[in-house]
N, C-alpha and C positions, 0 to 999 in steps of 0.2 A: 504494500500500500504506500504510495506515494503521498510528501506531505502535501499536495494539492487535496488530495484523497480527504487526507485527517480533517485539514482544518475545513473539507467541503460538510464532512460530515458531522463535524463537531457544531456549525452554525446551518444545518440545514434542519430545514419546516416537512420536511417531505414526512417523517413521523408520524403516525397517528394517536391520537391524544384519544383515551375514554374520557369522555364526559359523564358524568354520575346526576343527576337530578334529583336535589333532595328536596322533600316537602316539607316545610314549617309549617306548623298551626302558629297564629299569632292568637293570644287572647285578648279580646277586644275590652279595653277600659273603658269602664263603665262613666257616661257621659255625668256632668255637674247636677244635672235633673238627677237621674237615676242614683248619684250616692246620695245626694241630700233628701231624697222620698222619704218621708214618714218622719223625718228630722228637721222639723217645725222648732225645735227650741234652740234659744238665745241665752248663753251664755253671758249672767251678769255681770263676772267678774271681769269679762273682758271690756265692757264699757264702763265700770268703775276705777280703771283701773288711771292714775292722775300721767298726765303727760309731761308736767315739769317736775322740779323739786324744788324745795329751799333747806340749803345747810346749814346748820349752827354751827360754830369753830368758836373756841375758847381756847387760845393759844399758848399755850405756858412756855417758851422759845420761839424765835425767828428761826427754826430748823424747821421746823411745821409751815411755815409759809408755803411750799412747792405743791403741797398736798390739798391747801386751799385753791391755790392758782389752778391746779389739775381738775377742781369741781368748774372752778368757770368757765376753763375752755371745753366740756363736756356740756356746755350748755345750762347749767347750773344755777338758782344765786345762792348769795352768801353772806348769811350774817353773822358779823366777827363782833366777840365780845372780848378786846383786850385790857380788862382792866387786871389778869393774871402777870401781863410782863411790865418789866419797867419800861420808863419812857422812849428814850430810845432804844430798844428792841424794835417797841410799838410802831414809833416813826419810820422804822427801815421795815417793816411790815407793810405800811400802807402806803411808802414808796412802792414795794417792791407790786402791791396790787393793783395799783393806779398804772402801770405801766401792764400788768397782764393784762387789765380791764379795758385799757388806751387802742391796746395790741387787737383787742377780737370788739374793739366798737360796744361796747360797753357802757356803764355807769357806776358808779363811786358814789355814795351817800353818805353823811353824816347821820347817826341816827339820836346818838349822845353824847356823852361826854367821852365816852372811850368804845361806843358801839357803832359799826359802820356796815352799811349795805354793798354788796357786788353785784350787778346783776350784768348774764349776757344782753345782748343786742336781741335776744330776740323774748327778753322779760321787760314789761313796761312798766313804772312805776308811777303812781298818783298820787296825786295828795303833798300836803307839807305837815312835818311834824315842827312844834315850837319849840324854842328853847327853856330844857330844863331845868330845872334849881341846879344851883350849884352846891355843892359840898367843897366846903375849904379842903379837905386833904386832896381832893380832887385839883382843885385849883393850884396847888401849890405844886403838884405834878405837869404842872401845864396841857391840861387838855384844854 
């Protein structure tokens, strides 16, 4: 056999191939009519169930701040009650939220003397609250 031969036969169709024909059953899924039949009922829990949240945070370090920030950009708000740290902790706290709040369009609230609101862009807030009484110990921490 010459290599004309080989390589005629190695790329040659002249072959015959069995073809085998196999039959599938598919089973047909069953259409949205036909699972829902006889399943008339509505589950409450799923329309009760709340679409936003609001956080509490009471911060006892500015090491805890990332974990607040992570609530807001999850769409979150957030009410922070820092009367736990000192002052400046506090202040580099609500630097640090004013800038994640800034970041995803937001708002920053005062709500007291050492309590403050976060909310996303897509929580709206109403209303005004007044100013507090003051407590002297309060005041001599500079809030």
């Amino acid at each position: 056999m010459s290599l004309k031969e080989k390589f005629k036969n190695f790329f040659s169709t002249d072959e015959e191939y069995e073809y085998i024909e196999e039959i599938v059953e598919e089973k047909e899924e069953p259409t949205h009519k036909q699972r829902t039949a006889g399943k008339n009922v509505v589950s409450l829990s799923a329309i009760q169930q709340p679409t936003s949240k609001v956080i509490l945070c009471e911060p006892k370090s500015y090491n805890e701040v990332q974990e607040i920030a992570d609530n807001l950009l999850n769409k979150r708000a957030v009410v922070i009650n820092l009367q736990q740290v000192d002052h400046t902790q506090a202040k580099r706290i609500v630097d640090f939220l004013s800038g994640t709040v800034y970041s995803i369009k937001g708002d920053i609230q005062k709500l007291g003397l050492a309590t403050f609101l976060c909310t996303p862009d897509t929580v709206n807030v109403t209303g005004t609250i007044t100013t507090p009484a003051f407590d002297e110990d309060e005041l001599e921490k500079g809030w």
